[in-house]
N, C-alpha and C positions, 0 to 999 in steps of 0.2 A: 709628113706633116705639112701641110699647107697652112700658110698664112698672105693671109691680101691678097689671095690668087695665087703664091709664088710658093716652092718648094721652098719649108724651112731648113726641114731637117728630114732624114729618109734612115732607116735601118729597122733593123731587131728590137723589140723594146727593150732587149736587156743593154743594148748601145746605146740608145736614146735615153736610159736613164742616166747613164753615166754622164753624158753631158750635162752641161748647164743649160737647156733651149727651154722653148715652147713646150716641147712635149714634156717634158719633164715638169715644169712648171703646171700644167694643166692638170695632169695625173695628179700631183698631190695635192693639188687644191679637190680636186674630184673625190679622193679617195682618205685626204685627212677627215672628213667627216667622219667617216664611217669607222675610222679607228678610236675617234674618242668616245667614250661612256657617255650615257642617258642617263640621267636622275630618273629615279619615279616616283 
């Protein structure tokens, strides 16, 4: 994971969840959408 140019964080995604970082952070914001429902 880079951020400002700089190594945040580096591993496995299943390590990088486990932290508290950037990647973690990013992924669920990416991916909470797509778990919530749509009206129609």
């Amino acid at each position: 994971m880079l951020e400002t140019g700089t190594i945040s964080d580096i591993g496995a995604h299943e390590d990088l969840m486990q932290k508290l970082g950037t990647y973690r952070r990013l992924y669920e914001l990416q991916f909470a959408e797509a778990d919530t429902p749509k009206a129609v």
